[in-house]
MISERO-475055 format. One record per residue: residue number from 1; residue in three letters; chain; x, y, z of N, C-alpha, C in turn. Coordinates in Angstrom, 2 decimals, padded with zeros to 5 digits, m for minus. Example, Ala and Ser with C-alpha at 12.3 -4.5 7.8 and 13.67 -1.06 7.14 Angstrom:
2
rec logu->1, lomi->ala, lodren->A, n_xx->013.19, n_yy->m005.69, n_zz->007.80, ca_xx->012.30, ca_yy->m004.50, ca_zz->007.80, c_xx->013.20, c_yy->m003.30, c_zz->007.80
rec logu->2, lomi->ser, lodren->A, n_xx->012.85, n_yy->m002.25, n_zz->007.08, ca_xx->013.67, ca_yy->m001.06, ca_zz->007.14, c_xx->012.90, c_yy->000.03, c_zz->007.87
This chain:
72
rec logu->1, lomi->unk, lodren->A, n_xx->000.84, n_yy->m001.18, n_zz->000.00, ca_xx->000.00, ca_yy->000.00, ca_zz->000.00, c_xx->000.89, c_yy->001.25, c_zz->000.00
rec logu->2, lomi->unk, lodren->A, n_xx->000.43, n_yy->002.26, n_zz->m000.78, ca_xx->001.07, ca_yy->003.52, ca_zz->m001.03, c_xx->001.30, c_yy->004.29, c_zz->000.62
rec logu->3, lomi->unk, lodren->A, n_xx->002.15, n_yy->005.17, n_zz->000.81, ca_xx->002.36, ca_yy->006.20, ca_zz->001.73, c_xx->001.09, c_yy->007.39, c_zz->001.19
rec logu->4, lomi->unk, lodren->A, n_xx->000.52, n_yy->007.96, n_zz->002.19, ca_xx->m000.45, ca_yy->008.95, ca_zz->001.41, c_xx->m000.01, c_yy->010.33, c_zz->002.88
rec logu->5, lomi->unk, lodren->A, n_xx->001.26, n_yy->009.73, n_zz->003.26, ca_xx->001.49, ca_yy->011.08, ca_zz->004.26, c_xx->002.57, c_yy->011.98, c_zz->003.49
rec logu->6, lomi->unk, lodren->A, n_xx->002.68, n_yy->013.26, n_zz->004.14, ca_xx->003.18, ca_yy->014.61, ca_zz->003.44, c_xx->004.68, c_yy->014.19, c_zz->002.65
rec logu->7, lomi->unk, lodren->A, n_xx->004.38, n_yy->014.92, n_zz->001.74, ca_xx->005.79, ca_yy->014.26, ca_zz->000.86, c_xx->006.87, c_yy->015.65, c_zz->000.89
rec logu->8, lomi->unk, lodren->A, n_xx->007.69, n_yy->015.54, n_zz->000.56, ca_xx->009.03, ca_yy->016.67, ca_zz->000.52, c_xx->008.54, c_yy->017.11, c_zz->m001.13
rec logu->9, lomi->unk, lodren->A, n_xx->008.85, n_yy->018.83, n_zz->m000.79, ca_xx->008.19, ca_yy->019.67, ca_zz->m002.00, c_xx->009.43, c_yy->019.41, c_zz->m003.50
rec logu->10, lomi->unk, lodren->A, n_xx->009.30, n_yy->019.00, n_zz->m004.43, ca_xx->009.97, ca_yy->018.66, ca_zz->m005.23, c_xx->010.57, c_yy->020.07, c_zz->m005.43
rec logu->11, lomi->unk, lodren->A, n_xx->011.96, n_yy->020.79, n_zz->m005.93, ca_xx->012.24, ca_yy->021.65, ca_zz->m006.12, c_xx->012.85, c_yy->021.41, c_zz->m007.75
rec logu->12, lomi->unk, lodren->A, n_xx->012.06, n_yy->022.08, n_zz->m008.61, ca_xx->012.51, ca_yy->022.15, ca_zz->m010.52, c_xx->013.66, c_yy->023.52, c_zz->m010.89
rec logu->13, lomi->unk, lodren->A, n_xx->014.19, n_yy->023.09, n_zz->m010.95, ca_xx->015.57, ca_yy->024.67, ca_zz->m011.01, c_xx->014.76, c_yy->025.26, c_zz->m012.38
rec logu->14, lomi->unk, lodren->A, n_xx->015.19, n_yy->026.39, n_zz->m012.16, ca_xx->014.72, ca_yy->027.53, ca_zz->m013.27, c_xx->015.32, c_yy->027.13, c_zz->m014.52
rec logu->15, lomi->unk, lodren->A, n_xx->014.88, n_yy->027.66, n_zz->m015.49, ca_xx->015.26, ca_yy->027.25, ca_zz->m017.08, c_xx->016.38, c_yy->028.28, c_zz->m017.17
rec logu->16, lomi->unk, lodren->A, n_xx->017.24, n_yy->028.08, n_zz->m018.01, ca_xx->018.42, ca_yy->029.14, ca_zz->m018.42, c_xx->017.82, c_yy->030.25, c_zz->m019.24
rec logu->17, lomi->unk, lodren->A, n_xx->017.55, n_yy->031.45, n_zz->m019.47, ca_xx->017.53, ca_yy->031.94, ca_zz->m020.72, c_xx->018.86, c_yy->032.92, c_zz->m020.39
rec logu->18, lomi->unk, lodren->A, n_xx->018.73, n_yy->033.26, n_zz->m021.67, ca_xx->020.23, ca_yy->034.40, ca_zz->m022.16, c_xx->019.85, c_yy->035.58, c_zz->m021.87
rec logu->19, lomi->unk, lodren->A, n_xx->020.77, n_yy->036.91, n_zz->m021.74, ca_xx->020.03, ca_yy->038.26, ca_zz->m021.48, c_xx->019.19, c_yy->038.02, c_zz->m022.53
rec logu->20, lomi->unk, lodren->A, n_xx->017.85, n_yy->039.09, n_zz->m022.09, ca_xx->017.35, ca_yy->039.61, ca_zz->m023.47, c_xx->018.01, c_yy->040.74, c_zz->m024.56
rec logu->21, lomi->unk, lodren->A, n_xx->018.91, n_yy->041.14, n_zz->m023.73, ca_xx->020.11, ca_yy->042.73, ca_zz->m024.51, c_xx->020.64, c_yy->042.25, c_zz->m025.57
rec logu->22, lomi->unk, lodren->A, n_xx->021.52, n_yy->041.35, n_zz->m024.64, ca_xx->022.95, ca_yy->040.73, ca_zz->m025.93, c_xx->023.07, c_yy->038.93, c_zz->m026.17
rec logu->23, lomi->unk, lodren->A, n_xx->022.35, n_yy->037.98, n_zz->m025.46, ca_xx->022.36, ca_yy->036.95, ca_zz->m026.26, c_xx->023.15, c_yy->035.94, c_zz->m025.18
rec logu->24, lomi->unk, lodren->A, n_xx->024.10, n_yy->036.73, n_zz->m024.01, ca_xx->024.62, ca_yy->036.14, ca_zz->m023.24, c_xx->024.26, c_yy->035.27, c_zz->m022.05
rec logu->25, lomi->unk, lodren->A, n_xx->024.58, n_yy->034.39, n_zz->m021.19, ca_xx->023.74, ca_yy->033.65, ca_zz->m020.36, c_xx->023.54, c_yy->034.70, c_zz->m018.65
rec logu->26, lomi->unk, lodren->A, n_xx->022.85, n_yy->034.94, n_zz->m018.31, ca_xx->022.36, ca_yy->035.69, ca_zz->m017.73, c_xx->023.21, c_yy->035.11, c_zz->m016.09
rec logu->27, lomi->unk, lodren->A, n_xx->023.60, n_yy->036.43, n_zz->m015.84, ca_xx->023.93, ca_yy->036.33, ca_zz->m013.87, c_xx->022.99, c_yy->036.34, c_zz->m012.86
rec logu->28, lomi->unk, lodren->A, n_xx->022.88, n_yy->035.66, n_zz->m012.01, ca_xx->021.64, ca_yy->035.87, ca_zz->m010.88, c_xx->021.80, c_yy->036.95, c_zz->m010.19
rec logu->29, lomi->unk, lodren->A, n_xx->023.11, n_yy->037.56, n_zz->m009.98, ca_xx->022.96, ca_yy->039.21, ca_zz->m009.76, c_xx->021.86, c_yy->040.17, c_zz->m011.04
rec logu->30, lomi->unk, lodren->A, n_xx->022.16, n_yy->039.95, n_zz->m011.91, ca_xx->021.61, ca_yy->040.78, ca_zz->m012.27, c_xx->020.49, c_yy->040.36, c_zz->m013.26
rec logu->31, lomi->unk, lodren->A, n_xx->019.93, n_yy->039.72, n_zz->m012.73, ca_xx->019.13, ca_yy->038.62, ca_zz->m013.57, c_xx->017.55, c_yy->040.00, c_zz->m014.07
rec logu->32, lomi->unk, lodren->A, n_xx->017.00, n_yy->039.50, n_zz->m015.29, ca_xx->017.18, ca_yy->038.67, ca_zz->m016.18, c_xx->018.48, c_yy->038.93, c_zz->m017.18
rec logu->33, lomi->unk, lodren->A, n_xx->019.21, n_yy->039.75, n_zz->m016.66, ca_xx->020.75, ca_yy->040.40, ca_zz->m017.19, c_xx->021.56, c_yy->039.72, c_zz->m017.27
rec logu->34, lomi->unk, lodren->A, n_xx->022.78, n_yy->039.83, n_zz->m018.33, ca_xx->024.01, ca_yy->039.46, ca_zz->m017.93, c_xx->025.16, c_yy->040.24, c_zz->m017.17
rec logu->35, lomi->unk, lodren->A, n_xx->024.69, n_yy->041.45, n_zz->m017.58, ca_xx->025.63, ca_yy->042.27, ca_zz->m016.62, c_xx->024.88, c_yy->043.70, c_zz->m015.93
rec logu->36, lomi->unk, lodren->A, n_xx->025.23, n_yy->044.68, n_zz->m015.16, ca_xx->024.80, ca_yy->045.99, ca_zz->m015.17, c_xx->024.91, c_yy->046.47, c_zz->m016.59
rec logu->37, lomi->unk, lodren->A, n_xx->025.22, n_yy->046.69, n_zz->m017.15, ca_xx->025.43, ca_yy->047.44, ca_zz->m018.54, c_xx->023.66, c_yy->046.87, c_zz->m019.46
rec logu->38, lomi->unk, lodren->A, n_xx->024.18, n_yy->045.96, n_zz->m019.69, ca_xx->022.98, ca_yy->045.29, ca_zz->m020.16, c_xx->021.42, c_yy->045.75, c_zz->m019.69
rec logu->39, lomi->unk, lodren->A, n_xx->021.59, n_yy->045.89, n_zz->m018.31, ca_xx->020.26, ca_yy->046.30, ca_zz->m017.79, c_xx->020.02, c_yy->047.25, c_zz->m017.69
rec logu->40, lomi->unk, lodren->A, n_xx->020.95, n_yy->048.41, n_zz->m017.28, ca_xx->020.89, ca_yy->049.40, ca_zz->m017.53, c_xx->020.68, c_yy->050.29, c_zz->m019.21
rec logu->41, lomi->unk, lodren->A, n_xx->021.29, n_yy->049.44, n_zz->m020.05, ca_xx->020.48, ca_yy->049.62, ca_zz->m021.61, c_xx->018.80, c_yy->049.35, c_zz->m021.41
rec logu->42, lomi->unk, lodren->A, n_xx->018.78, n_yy->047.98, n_zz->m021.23, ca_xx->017.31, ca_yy->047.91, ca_zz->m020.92, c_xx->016.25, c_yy->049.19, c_zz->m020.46
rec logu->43, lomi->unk, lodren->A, n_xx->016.75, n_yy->049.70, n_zz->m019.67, ca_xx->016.06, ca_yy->050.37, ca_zz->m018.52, c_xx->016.29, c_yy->052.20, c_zz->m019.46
rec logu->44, lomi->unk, lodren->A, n_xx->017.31, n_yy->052.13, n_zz->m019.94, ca_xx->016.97, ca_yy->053.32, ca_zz->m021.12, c_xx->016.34, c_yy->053.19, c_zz->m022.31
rec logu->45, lomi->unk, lodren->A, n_xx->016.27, n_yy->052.24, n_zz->m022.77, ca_xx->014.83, ca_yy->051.78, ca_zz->m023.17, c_xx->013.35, c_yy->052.44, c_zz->m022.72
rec logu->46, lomi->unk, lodren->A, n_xx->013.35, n_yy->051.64, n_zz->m021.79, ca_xx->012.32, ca_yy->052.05, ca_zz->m021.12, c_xx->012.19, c_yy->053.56, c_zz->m020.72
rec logu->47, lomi->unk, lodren->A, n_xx->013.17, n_yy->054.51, n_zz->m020.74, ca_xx->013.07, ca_yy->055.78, ca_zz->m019.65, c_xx->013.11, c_yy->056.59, c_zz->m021.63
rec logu->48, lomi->unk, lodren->A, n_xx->013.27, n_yy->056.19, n_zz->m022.37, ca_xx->013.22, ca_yy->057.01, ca_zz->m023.74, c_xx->011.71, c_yy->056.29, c_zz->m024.37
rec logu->49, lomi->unk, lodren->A, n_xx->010.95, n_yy->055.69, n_zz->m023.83, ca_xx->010.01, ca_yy->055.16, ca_zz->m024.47, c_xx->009.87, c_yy->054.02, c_zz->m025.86
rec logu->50, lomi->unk, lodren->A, n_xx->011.06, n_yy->053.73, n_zz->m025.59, ca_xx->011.25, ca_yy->052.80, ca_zz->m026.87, c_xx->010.53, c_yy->051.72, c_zz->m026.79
rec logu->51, lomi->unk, lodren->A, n_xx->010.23, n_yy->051.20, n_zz->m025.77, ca_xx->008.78, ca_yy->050.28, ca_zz->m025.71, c_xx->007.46, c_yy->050.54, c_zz->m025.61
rec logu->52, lomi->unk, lodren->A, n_xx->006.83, n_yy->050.04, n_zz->m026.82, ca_xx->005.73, ca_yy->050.64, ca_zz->m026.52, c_xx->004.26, c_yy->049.42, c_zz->m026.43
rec logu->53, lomi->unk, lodren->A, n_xx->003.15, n_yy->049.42, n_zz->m026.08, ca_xx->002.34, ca_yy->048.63, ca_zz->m026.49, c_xx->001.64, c_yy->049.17, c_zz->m027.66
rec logu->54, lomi->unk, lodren->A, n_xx->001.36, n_yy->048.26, n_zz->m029.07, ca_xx->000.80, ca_yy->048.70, ca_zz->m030.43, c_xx->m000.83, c_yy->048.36, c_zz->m029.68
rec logu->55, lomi->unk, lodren->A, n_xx->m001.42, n_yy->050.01, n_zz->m030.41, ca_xx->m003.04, ca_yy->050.28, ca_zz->m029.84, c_xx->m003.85, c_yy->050.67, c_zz->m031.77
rec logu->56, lomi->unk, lodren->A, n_xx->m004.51, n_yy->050.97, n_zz->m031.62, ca_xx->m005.48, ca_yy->051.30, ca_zz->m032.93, c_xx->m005.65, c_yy->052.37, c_zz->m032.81
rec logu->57, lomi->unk, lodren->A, n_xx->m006.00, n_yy->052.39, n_zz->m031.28, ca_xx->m006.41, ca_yy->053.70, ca_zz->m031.23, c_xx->m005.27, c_yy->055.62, c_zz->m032.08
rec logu->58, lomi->unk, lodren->A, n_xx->m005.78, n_yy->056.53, n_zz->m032.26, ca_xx->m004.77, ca_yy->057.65, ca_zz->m032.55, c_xx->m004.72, c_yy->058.63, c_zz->m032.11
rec logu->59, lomi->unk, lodren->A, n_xx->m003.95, n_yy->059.46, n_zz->m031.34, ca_xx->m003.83, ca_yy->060.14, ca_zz->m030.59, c_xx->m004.30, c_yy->061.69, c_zz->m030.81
rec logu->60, lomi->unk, lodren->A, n_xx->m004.88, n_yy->062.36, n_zz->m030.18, ca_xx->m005.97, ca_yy->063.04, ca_zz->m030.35, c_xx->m004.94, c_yy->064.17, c_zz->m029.08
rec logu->61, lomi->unk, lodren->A, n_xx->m004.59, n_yy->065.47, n_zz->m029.66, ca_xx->m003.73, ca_yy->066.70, ca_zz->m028.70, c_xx->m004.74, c_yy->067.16, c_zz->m027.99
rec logu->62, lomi->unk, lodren->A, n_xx->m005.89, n_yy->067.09, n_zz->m028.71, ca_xx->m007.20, ca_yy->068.17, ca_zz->m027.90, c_xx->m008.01, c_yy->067.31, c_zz->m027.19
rec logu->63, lomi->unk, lodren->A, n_xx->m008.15, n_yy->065.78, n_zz->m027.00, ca_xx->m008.86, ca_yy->065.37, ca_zz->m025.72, c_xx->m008.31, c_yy->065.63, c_zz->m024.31
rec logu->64, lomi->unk, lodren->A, n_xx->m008.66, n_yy->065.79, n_zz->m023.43, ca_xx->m008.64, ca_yy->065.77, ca_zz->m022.01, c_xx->m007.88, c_yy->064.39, c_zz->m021.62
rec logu->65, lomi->unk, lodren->A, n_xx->m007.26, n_yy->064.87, n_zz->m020.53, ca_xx->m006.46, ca_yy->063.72, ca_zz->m019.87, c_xx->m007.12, c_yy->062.79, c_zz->m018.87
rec logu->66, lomi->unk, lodren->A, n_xx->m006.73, n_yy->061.67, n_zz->m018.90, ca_xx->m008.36, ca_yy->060.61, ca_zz->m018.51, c_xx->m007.65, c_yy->061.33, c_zz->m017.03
rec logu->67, lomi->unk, lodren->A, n_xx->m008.93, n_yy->060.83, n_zz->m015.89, ca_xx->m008.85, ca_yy->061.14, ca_zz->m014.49, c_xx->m007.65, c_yy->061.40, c_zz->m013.84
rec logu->68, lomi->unk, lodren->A, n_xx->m006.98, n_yy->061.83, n_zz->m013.17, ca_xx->m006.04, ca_yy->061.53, ca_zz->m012.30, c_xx->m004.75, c_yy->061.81, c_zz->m013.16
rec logu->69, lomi->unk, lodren->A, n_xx->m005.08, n_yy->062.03, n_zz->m014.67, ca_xx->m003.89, ca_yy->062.24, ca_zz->m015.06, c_xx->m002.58, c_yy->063.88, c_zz->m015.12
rec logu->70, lomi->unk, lodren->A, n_xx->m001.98, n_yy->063.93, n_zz->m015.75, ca_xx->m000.81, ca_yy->065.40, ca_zz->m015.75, c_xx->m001.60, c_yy->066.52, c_zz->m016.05
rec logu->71, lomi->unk, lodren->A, n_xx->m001.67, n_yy->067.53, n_zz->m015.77, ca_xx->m001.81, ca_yy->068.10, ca_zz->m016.39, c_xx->m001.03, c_yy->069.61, c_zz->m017.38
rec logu->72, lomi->unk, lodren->A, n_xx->m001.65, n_yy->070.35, n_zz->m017.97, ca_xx->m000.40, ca_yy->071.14, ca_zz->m018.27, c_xx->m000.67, c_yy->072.48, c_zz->m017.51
């Protein structure tokens, strides 16, 4: 007859991927990075808007800014 008491939590190690920057295998310091440099590109990316999500919608200067948003 089977054991049906508490079992030890299986632990699955993480999958490898490479930075997403340059192709290299990524450090757990600076993960999902391979290095500071790398992430820090990333992250100017992000601070110049180079990522964007694609919408349909088109941007309109003279609507109002939804709730809560900047204003000028």
């Amino acid at each position: 007859m089977a054991e049906t008491g508490p079992k030890e939590p299986t632990v699955v190690p993480l999958k490898r991927h490479p930075c997403p920057m340059c192709g290299r295998p990524a450090v757990a310091r600076f993960r999902p990075f391979c290095s500071r440099r790398c992430a820090d590109l990333d992250l100017g990316h992000w601070l110049n808007e180079d990522y964007r999500v694609p919408s349909d919608e088109e941007f309109d200067p003279e609507e109002e800014p939804p709730e809560g948003g900047e204003e000028a």
